[in-house]
TIDO-720954 format. One record per residue (C-alpha): residue in one letter; x, y, z. Coordinates in pm, whole numbers, plus 50000, padded with zeros to 5 digits. Example, Ala and Ser with C-alpha at 12.3 -4.5 7.8 and 13.67 -1.06 7.14 Angstrom:
BEGIN
A512304955050780
S513674989450714
! end
This chain:
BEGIN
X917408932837680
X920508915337743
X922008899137412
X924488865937436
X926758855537145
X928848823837198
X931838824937057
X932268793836940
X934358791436592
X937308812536456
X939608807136740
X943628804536682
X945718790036962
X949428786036969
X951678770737236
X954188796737144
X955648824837351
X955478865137328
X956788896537441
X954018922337345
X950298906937326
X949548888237010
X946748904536839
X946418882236512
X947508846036395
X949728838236130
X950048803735935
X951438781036243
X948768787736470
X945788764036511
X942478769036455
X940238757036697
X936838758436783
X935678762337157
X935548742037403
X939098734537382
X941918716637590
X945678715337500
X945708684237669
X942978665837508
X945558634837422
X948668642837663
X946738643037951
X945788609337931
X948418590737736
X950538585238042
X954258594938158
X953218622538359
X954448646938057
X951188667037962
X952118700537880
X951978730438159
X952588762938032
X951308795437914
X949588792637571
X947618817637340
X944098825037233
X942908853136925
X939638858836794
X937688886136615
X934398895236736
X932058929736615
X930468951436788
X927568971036578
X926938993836804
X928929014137114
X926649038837340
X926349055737654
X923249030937749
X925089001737707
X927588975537862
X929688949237712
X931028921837867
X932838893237775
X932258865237997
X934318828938014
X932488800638198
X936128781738248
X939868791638178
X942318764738332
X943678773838543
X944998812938513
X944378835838264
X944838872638130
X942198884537900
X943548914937642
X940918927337407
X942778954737077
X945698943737290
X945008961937614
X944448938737960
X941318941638102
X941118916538358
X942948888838506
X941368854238661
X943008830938933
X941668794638969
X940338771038644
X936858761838709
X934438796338800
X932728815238533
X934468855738582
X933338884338344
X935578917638232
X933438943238137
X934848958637833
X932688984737733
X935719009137689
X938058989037484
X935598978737211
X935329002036916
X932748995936605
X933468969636364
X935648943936424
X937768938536754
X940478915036872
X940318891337165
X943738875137309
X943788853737587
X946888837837737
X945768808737948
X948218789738154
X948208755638348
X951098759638495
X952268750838889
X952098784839071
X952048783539480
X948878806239471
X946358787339330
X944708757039413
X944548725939312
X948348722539396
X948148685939387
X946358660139345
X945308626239149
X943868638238804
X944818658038478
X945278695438540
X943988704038205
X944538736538047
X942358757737796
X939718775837749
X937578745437783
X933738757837846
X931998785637630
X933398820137593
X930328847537560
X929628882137415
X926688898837618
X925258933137594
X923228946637893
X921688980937922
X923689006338120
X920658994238377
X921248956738473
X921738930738724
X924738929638904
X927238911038660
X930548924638862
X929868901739169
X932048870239198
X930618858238844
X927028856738941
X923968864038808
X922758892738962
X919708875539163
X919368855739429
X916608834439530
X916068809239853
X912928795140002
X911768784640403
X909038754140399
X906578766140657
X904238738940682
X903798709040515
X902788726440187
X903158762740203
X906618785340151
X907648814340202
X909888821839846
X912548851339926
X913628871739596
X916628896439587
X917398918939221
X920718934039273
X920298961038994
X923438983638903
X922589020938819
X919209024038853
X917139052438776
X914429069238951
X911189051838787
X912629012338715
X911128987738868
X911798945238913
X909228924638860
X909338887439001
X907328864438866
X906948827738931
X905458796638741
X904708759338795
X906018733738619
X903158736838423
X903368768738299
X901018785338499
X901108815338673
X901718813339035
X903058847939152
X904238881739047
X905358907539270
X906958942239196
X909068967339326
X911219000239261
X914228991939159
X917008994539409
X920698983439431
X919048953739627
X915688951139518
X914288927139779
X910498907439804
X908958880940019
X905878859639931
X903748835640068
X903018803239849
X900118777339969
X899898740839841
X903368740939623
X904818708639514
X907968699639682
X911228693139446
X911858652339597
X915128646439466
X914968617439192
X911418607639267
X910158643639198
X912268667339087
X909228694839028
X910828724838948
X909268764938935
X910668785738736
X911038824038826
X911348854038565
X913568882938745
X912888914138486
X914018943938509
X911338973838369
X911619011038263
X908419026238123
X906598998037925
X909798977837834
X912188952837977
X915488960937992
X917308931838154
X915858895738262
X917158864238462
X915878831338485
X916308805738759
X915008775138866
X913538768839192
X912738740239371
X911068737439737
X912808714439939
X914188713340324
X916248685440439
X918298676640758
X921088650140858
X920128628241193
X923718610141305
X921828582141359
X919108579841090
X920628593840781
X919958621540498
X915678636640529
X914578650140239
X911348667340314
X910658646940604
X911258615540420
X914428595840523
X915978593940170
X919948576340179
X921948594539974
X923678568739767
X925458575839465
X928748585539245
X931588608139241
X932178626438894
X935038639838703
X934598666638383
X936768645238154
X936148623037860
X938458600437655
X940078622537345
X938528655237406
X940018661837775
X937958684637973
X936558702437682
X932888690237708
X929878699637507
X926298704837640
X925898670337509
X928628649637688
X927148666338017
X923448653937980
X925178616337853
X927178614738197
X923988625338359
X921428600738179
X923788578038251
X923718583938679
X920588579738608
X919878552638444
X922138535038753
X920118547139014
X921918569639220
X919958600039379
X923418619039455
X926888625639279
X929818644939449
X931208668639193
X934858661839232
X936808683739279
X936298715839195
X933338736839022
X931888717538768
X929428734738429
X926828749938481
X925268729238224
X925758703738465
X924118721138759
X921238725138555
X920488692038447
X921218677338821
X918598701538943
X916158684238647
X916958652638721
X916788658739083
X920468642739203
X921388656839506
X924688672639490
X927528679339704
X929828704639557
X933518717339644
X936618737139578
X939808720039455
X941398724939870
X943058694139799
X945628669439892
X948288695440022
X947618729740155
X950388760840051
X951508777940276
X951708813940088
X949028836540214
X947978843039886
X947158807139819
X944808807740127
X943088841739923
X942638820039628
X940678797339844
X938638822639991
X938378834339620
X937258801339484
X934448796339751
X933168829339719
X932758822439315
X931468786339388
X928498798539641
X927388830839456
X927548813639112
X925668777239250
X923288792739523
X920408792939310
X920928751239238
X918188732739371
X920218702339347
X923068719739578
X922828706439921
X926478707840044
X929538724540039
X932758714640057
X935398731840200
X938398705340137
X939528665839970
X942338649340158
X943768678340316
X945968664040527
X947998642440310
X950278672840254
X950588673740656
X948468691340917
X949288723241081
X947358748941318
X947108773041038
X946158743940793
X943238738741079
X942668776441076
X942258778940723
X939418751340728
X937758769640995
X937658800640770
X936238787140457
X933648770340694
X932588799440859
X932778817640519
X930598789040356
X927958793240637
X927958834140594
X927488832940220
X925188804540213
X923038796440585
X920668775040460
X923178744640342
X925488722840515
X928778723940519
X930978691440492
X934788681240428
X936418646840254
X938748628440476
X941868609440407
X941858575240526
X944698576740747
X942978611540952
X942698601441311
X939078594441412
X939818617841699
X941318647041504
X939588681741571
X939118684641176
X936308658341242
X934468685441454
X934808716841194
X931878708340907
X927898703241011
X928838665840850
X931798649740734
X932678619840500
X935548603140507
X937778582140165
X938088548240257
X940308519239994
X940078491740215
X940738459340033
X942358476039775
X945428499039887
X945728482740203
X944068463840505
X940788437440396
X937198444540262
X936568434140597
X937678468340761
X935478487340579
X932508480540842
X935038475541166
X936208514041078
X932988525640984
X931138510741314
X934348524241527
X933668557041415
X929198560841468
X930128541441819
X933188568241896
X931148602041755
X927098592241810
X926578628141729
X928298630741420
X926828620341078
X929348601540889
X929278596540514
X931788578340302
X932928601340005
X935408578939803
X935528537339764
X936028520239517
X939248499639301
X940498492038909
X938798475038743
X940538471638356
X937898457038099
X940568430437988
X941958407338326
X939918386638397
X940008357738697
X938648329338813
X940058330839182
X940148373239184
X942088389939449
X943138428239526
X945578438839324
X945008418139004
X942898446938808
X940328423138719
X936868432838671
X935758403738856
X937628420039158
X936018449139103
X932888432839165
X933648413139464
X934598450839607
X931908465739530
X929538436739597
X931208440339983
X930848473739985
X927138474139839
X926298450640138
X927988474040392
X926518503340290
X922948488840253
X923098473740615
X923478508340716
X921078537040638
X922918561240935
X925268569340684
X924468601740559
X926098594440204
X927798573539991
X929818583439689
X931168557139477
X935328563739334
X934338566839064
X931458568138801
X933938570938505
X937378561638430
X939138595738393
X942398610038293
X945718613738555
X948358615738280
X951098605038606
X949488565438664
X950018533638472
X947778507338632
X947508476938534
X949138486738211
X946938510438122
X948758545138124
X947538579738180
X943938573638368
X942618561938729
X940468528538628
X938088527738905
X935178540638695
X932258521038695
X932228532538351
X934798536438085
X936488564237992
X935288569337666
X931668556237803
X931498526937546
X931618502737852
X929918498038154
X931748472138376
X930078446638579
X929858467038905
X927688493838719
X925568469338666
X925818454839043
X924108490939212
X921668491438948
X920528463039074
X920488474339425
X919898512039338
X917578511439021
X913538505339037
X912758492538667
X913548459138611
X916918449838565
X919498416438530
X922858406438385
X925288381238348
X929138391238483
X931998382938316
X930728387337955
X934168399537845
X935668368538018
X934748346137689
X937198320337654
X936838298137913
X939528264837989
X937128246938155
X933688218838132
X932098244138391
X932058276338458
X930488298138784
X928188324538592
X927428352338843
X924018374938773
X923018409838913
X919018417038948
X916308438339121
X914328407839084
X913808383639378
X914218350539152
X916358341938827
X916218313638621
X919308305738398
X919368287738136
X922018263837944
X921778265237545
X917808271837558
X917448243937891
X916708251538239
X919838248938426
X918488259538775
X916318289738959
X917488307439245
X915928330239499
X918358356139645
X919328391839706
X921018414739400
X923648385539380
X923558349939242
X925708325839173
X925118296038947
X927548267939016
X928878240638788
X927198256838459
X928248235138179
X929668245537897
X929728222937574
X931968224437277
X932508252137116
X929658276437222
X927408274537467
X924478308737522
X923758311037895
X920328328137963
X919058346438295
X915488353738327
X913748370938575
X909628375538557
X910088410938355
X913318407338153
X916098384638032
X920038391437963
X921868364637716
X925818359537655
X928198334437535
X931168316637634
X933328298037433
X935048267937580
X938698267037475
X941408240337548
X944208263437778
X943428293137955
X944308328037778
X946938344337939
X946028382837801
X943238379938069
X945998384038346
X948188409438457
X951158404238543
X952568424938753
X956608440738742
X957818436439077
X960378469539062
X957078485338958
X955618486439372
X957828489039702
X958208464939995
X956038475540316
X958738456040533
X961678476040456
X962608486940773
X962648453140923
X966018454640768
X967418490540831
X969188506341115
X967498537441226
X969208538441568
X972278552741417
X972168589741445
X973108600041048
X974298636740904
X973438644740628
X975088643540315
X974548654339972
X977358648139762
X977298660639374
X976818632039135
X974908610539394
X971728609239490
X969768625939753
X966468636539895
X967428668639747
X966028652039416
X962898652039267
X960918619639283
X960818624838859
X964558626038856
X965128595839067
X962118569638862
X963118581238532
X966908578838549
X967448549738846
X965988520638931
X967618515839213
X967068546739383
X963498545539262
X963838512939444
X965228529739787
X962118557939820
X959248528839694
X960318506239964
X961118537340196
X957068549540130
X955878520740107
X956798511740444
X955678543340614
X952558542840467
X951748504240520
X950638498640196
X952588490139813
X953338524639667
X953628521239298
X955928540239066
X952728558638916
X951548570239210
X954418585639307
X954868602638980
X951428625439102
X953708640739293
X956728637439046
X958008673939078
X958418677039453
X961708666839639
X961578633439785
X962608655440113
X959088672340055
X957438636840095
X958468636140463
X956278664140505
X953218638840476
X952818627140792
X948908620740783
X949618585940622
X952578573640803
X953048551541100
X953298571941386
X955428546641575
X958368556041315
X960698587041379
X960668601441046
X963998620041091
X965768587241179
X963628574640824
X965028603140642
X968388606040725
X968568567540650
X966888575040300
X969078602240205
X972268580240340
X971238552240096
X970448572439781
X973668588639852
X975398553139781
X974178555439416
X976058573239157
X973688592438910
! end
């Protein structure tokens, strides 16, 4: 049988560097204990600073026994992002790309007794492997479990793109009957093995076994009759399937996986079918990161982000942006989320050859280690491509992870995240089965209003494509609070008004295949400082640390969630300057009653949203009270005599360009350029020029700002803090196409050239 050990404990890491491969610690290392990030506390503490570099792993491990029947391997479920793996100091394997589980098999290089493991893991920027750039924490480390396993010289494939060996997929044939397709993949064989599949109920019970001689692809097909169907969150009935692997009278290898029967389909005009069953797919987007601890998740954290999906209603979370645990997976296919899943193509495509491989190389790992996901219903091939410009080979590469997609995986769709600022009319729109598109609307730019007048453009200009909407959302920072809110104020009563629009929008119209909320946590990008709050992206409808869920959690329970549910807004907004106060309450309930200090104030009938006018509030204290039929939420505010000014931000003008700029610059001129030592240019990096000038960090916000239509902040330009401001000109995706972006640039370069470093 195949043994695991997790190694776990009795880890060393170092930041420092070497010539030969370390093979033991000495007193400066630190001992750590796995999962582990580096940058558990720089990656979110702001400055865009965190530490990318090459950094050091040792452990011991034994080995009792070494044989000719069997195989060691050691296996690591996540290395950020490149690796080299050296066990008694000799390499035997290397790993591209941070999120995929890969394996080495190391049956050669062990000896009995103790043995050394040394890993050198590295997060830093290298052309070849994706992401390259993009609006979170690249966190490095060995930050999911490293394992031991033993397999007989007889076992299922563990040399294939990290997977498991099996491979299992099911065709709905009538309303209740299946047909369940099995494949072993079984390396080295002998003449008498066989594979036995063998499939149970939820239950327990018994429902098929089927056996065959054991072949490199050991492959069976059975008929099912009267199965329960998996029904996403209303159902999520899983079978579980026993893969073993015989010789004689014992087993010598086994896999597990989960199964659940499902079929679904995507109507342009109706929406996401889930067994027949029109079923909108209406949920959150996820990052792997916590406050304090980084990337470096336990089993635990995983199930607590999950439970707490849950608990809001969704039935579907895109796993941004990259290959998220397994232990993840797993509990999505319990809980019966449906899942759209991706590779980190994002932002700004390479143009080395071997970057495009690295694709290729994280899809193929992403598929064969995620096919046998229940939960799994789409993959996707790329997240705001075209930021970083759009080429014909950029359009070529898409085409070849789709078609690769489709030939690893048939019986999914494929899909693709769009930047705002694509062109409804761009062929990109016409590469995935279905596409979704990131829309900030009433918070970057434009009104809340353009949300629908863009989305009803689109379904009116492409009836035959389904259209989803894969990122929306804005900051909301627990502390600002505002009576009048408006975009750009951080408040979390802004927040709400967003999402309360967007709620509305979505609801009012079921044709859109999906909806994935930006985002369901708060979650480190070590490059932003929003609202003064450095080193994370706020638009979480949960905290970081997940202490706090904001009011706009609370607003798509109520329009997501079937138990009974209500709550007063603006809790955290206690001190109040004022005899009476609006108090705003979420519910699932068609009526609320609020109450004043234990007295009926008034009862209103409405929909999710309702709004108490002219609540008094009395000296000192007063409790305010919202009932519904099945539940009741109570809070506090205190009435004070001047407002408190730490519930507004206020925000530093030199902080955010001008979008008006070139009202005021001549770009008729024809300009050469210049680039004089000891002045700026568009030779520098945009790091150089915010951290040492303000003025030329003045001269590229306004010059952005203004291409882009929108304010451009300091801290979003810091994601991109280590290209050339030259490189920024390569963005065309978001600019104005009426502008001639030479003229822009040569006029750029001829004003930073003015200023003296």
């Amino acid at each position: 049988m195949r043994v695991y050990e997790t190694l776990t404990h009795n880890w060393f890491f170092t930041k420092e560097a070497f010539d030969t491969v370390p093979v033991s610690a000495n007193e400066n290392w630190e001992k750590v204990s796995i999962p582990h990030t580096w940058n558990a506390l720089d990656g979110q503490d702001g400055g865009a600073d965190y530490y990318r570099g090459k950094c050091w792993y040792v452990t011991e491990f034994d080995v009792k026994a070494v044989g000719e029947n069997k195989q060691i391997y050691i296996e690591f479920e996540g290395a950020s992002a490149f690796c080299e793996v050296y066990v008694n100091g000799e390499q035997v394997t290397t790993h591209d790309g941070g999120y995929s589980t890969f394996r080495a098999n190391i049956t050669e290089k062990v000896k009995v007794g103790s043995n050394v493991l040394s890993v050198m893991v590295s997060n830093e920027d290298v052309s070849h492997i994706y992401p390259q750039m993009a609006d979170f924490t690249f966190y490095g480390g060995l930050y999911r479990d490293v394992k031991l396993l033993t397999v007989d010289n007889t076992h299922f494939d563990l040399d294939y793109f990290g997977g498991n060996g099996v491979h299992v997929t099911s065709e709905i044939v009538e309303e209740r009957d299946a047909i369940l397709r099995m494949h072993g993949y079984v390396k080295n064989a002998k003449e008498f093995d066989r594979v036995s599949f063998q499939v149970y109920d939820m239950e327990g019970n018994e429902v098929a076994v089927v056996e065959q001689p054991a072949l490199e692809d050991t492959f069976v097909e059975v008929k099912l009759n009267h199965i329960t169907l998996w029904q996403g969150v209303e159902n999520p009935y899983l079978y579980t399937i026993d893969i073993l692997l015989l010789r004689n009278n014992e087993v010598i290898d086994e896999v597990t996986v989960r199964h659940g029967f499902r079929h679904f389909h995507v109507d342009a005009q109706k929406g996401f079918f889930l067994n027949g069953v029109l079923t909108p797919l209406r949920g959150v987007s996820r990052h792997q990161d916590k406050y304090g601890i980084g990337n470096a998740l336990t089993k635990e954290d995983h199930r607590q982000d999950a439970e707490m999906i849950r608990e809001l209603g969704a039935n579907t979370i895109r796993l941004a942006h990259y290959q998220h645990s397994q232990a993840f997976y797993d509990l999505c296919d319990e809980m019966g989320f449906i899942l759209w899943a991706e590779i980190p193509f994002i932002s700004k495509m390479n143009q080395d050859p071997a970057a495009h491989d690295n694709c290729i190389l994280q899809m193929n790992e992403l598929i064969v280690q995620n096919c046998h996901h229940t939960s799994i219903c789409m993959w996707g091939i790329s997240n705001e491509i075209t930021i970083g410009g759009s080429s014909p080979k950029l359009v070529e590469n898409l085409k070849d992870l789709n078609e690769l997609a489709h030939k690893l995986d048939p019986t999914r769709l494929t899909t693709m995240a769009q930047v705002s600022a694509l062109p409804m009319t761009d062929e990109q729109n016409q590469i995935t089965d279905i596409l979704s598109y990131n829309h900030y609307f009433g918070w970057y730019n434009g009104s809340l209003e353009d949300n629908e007048k863009w989305l009803d453009t689109f379904h009116a200009m492409h009836p035959e494509r389904a259209l989803g909407i894969s990122e929306y959302g804005c900051e909301g920072i627990i502390t600002y609070h505002n009576d009048e809110p408006k975009a750009g104020d951080y408040s979390e009563e802004y927040q709400a008004i967003y999402h309360e629009h967007m709620a509305k929008v979505i609801e009012e119209r079921p044709w859109l295949w999906a909806t994935h909320i930006w985002n369901m946590f708060d979650f480190g990008c070590d490059a932003r400082n929003e609202g003064g709050v450095a080193g994370r992206n706020n638009k979480g409808l949960v905290t970081l640390d997940r202490k706090v869920k904001k009011d706009s959690y609370y607003l798509y329970q109520a329009y997501w969630s079937k138990k009974p549910m209500v709550h007063i807004c603006s809790k955290r907004y206690g001190k109040r300057a004022s005899e009476t106060i609006t108090v705003k309450v979420y519910s699932n309930a068609s009526h609320v009653q609020l109450y004043v200090d234990g007295v009926l104030f008034a009862e209103q009938s409405a929909h999710r949203v309702f709004v108490f006018e002219n609540v008094p509030l009395h000296a000192g204290f007063t409790t305010i009270t919202a009932k519904t039929e099945d539940c009741s939420d109570v809070t506090a505010f205190e009435r004070v005599e001047s407002a408190f000014e730490a519930y507004h931000f206020v925000e530093d003008e030199s902080e955010t360009g001008v979008t008006n700029w070139f009202e005021y610059a001549d770009l008729e001129t024809e300009r050469s350029m210049t680039f004089n030592e000891g002045y700026y240019s568009i030779k520098d990096t945009i790091r150089d020029i915010l951290e040492s000038s303000d003025e030329a960090a003045a001269v590229i916000l306004n010059a952005f700002s203004s291409m882009m239509s929108m304010k451009i902040k300091k801290s979003m330009l810091m994601i991109m803090a280590d290209r050339t401001v030259e490189d920024m000109f390569s963005f065309p995706a978001s600019s104005n196409e009426t502008l001639d972006i030479e003229a822009i640039k040569a006029y750029v370069n001829e004003m930073l050239q003015k200023i003296e470093k």
